[in-house]
C-alpha positions as CSV (number, residue, x, y, z in Angstrom):
1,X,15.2,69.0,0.8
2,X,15.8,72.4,0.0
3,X,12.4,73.4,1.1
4,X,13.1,71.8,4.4
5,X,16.6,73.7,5.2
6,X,15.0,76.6,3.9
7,X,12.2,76.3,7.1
8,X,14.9,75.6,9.3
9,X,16.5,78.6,8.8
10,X,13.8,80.6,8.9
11,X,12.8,78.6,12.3
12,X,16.2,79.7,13.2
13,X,15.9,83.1,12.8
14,X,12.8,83.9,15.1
15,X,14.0,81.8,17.3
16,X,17.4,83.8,17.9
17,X,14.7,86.6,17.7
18,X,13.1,85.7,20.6
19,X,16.2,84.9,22.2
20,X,17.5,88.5,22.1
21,X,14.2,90.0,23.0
22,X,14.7,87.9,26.4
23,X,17.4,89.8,27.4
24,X,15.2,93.1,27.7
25,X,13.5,94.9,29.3
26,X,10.3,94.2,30.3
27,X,10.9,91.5,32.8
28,X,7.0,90.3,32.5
29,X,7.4,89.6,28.6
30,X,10.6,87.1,29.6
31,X,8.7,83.9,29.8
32,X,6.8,84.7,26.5
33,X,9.8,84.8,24.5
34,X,11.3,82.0,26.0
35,X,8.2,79.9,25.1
36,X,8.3,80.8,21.6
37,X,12.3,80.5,21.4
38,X,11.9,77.1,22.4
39,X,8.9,76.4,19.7
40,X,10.9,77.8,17.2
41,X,14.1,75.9,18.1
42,X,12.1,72.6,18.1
43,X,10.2,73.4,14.2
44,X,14.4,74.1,13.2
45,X,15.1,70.9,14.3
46,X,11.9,69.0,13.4
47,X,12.9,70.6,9.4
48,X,16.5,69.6,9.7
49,X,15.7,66.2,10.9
50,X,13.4,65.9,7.7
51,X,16.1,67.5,5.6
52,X,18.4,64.4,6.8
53,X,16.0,61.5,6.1
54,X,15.2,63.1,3.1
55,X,18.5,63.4,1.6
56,X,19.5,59.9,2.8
57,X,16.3,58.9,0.4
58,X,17.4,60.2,-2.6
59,X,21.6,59.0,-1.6
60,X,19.6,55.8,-1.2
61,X,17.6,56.0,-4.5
62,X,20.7,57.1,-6.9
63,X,22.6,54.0,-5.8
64,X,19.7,51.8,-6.3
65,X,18.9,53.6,-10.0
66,X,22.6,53.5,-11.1
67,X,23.1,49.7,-9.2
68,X,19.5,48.2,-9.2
69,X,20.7,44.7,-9.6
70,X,17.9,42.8,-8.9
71,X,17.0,44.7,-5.1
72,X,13.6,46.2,-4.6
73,X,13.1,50.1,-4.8
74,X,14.5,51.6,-1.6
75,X,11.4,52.7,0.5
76,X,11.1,55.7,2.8
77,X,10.0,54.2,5.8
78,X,13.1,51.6,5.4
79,X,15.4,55.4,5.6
80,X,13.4,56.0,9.0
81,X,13.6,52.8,10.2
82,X,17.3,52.8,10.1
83,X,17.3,56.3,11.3
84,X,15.4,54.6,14.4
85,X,18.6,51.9,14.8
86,X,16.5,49.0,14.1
87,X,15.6,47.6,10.5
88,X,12.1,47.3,11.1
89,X,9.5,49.7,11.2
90,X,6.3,50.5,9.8
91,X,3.9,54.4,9.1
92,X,0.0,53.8,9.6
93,X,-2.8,56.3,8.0
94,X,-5.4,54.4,10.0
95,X,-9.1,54.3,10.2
96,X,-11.6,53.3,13.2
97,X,-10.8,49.9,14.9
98,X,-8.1,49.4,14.1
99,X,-8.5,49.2,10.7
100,X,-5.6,50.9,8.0
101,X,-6.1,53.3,5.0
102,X,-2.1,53.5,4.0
103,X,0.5,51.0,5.4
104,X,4.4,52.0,4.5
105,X,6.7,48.7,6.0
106,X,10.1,48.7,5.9
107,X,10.7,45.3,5.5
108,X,8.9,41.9,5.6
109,X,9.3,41.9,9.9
110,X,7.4,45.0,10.0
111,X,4.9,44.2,7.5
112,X,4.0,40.7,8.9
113,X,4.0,42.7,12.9
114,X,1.2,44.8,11.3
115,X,-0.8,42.3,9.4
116,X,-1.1,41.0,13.2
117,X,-2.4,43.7,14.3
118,X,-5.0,44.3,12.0
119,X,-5.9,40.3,12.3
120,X,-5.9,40.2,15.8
121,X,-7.5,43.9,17.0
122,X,-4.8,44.7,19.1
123,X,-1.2,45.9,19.3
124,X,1.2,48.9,19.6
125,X,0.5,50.8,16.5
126,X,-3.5,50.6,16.9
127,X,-3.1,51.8,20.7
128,X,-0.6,54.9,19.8
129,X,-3.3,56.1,17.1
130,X,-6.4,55.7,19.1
131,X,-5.3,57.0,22.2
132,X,-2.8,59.7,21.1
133,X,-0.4,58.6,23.0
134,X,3.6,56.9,23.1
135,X,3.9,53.6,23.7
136,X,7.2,51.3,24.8
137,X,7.0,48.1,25.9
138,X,10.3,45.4,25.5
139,X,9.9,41.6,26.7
140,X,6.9,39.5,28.5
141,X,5.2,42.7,28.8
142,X,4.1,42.6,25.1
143,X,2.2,39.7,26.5
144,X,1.0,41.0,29.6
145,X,-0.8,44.2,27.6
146,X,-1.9,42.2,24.0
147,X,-1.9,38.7,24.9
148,X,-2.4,37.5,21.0
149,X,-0.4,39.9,19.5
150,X,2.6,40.1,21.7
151,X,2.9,35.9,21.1
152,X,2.5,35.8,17.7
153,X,4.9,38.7,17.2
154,X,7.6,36.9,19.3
155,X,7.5,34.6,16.5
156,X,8.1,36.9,14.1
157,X,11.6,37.7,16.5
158,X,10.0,40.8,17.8
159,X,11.0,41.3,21.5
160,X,10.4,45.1,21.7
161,X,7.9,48.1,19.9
162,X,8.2,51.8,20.6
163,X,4.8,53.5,18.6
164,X,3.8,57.7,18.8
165,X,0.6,58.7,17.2
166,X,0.8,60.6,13.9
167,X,-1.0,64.0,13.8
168,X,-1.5,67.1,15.9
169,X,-2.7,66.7,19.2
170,X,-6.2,65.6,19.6
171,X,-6.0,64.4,15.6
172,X,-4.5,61.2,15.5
173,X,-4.3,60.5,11.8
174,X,-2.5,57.0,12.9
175,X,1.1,55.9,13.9
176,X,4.9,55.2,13.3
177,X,6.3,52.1,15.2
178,X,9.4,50.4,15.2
179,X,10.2,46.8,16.1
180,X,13.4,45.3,17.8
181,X,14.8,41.8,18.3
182,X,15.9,42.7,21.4
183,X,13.6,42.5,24.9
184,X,15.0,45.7,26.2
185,X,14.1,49.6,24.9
186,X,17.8,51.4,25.3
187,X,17.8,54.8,26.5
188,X,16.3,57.2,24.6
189,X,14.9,55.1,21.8
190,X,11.2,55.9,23.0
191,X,11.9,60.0,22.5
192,X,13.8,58.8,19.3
193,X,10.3,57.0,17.8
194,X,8.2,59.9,19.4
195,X,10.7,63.1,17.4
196,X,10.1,60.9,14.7
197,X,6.3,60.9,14.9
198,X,6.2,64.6,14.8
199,X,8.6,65.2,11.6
200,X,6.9,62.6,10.0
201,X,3.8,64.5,11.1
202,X,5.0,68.3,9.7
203,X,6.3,66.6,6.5
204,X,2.9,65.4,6.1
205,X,1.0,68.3,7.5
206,X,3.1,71.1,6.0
207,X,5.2,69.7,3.6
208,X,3.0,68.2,1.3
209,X,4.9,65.6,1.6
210,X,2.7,62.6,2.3
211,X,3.8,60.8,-0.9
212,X,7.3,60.9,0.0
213,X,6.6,59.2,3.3
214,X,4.1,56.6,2.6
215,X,6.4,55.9,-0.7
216,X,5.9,52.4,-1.6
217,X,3.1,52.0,0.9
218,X,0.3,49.6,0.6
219,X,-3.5,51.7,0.5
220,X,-5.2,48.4,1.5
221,X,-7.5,48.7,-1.5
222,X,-7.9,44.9,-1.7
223,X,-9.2,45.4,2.1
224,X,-11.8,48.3,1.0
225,X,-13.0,46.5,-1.6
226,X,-13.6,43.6,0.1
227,X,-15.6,45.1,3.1
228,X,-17.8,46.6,0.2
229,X,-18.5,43.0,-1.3
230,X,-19.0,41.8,2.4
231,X,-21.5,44.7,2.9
232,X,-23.2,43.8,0.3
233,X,-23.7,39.7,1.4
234,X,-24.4,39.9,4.3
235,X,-26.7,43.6,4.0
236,X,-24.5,45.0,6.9
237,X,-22.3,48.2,7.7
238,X,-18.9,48.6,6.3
239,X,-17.8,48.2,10.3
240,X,-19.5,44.7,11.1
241,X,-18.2,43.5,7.6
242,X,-14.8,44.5,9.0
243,X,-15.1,43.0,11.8
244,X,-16.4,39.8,9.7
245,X,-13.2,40.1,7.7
246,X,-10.8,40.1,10.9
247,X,-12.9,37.1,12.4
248,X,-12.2,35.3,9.5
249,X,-8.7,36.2,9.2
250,X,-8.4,35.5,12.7
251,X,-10.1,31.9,12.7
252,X,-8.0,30.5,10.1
253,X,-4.7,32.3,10.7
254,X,-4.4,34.2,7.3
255,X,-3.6,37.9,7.3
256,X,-6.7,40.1,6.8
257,X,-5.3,41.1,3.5
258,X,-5.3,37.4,2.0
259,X,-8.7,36.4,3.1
260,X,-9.3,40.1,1.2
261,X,-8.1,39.1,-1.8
262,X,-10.2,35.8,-1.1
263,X,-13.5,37.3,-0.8
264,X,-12.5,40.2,-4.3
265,X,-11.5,37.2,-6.7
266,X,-15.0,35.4,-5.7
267,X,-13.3,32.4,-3.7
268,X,-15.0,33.1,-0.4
269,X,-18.3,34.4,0.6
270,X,-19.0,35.1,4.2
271,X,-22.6,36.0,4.3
């Protein structure tokens, strides 16, 4: 936290820096200092915004340690899912195809909206990784763009998504989305989801703080080992014994992970 306030102040400075530089002479260097005022002013805010969430954690963890009463350990993601306005939301280290390293859900909603996707191959989160690029969508168009996923999520009382890639440009290390009951996107929650992304992103870049975010996070290691033991049947790649997994998952309407845990404790073979 201190860290954090510590960059934004320093952020801060240069950018008032650059400011004042704007104001003289000569008239050519202008633009310049305007471009790296405005970089600066948007890394201050970036470290403040992770200052915030990160505070709220630890507000969040004291209450639970000094009242645990029975509730589950307070997660991070569940901090930036409400910082979102919405309950449910999930962060995604993610793999090719679709297929997740380190899942962080805020809640039983967001976990069951990703299981989906990684069932059914499609979806918001998977699309914002791979491509690099925002996504909003609110209402039958979740059907219109992923016709499994956007029915089955309905069921699950999901109406809306808003996703934004995680990483640096051009290194899309996976996604953030958040899920919403209701089948519009209200103004500004798309930018809201996408500012997320990229403090999420420079606490996990810079910070060294991907612990913190994917606290509580599931690293799909039931998954990995399975794929393994699938390789090994059927004397395939780790991708077609994915893909062998989903099917499976898929044809029988169990999440990926529990045909997983299947195949590891010897119950199913699929070669």
């Amino acid at each position: 936290m201190a860290a954090e306030r510590r960059r934004a102040a320093r952020a801060g400075a240069l950018a008032s820096r650059y400011e004042a530089r704007g104001a003289l002479p000569p008239e050519s260097l202008w633009p310049v200092w305007v471009r790296l005022r405005d970089l600066h002013r948007q890394m201050e805010e970036r470290h403040l915004a992770a200052a915030r969430i990160t505070e709220l954690h630890a507000a969040r963890l004291e209450m639970w340690l000094d009242h645990p009463g029975g509730v589950l350990r307070p997660a991070f993601i569940a901090v930036v899912a409400s910082s979102l306005g919405t309950p449910s939301a999930t962060a995604a280290l993610s793999g090719p195809r679709y297929a997740p390293t380190v899942v962080a859900a805020s809640d039983a909603t967001a976990r069951a909206a990703y299981d989906l996707e990684t069932t059914m191959a499609e979806g918001p989160a998977g699309d914002a990784a791979t491509t690099g690029t925002s996504i909003a969508i609110a209402g039958t168009t979740l059907m219109d763009r992923w016709p499994l996923y956007g029915s089955a999520v309905a069921r699950l009382g999901v109406r809306a998504v808003t996703a934004a890639p995680l990483g640096p440009p051009g290194e899309n290390l996976g996604a953030l989305c958040a899920y919403r009951a209701e089948p519009v996107i209200g103004r500004g929650e798309a930018t809201a989801t996408e500012r997320m992304a990229e403090v999420l992103t420079e606490m996990i870049l810079t910070g060294g703080a991907a612990p913190r975010v994917f606290d509580g996070a599931d690293y799909q290691d039931v998954v990995h080992q399975a794929v393994g033991m699938i390789s090994v049947q059927c004397d395939c790649g780790t991708d077609v014994a994915r893909d062998l997994l989903v099917a499976r998952a898929f044809t029988v309407g169990e999440s990926v992970e529990q045909i997983a845990a299947q195949v590891v404790h010897g119950h199913l073979d699929l070669s």
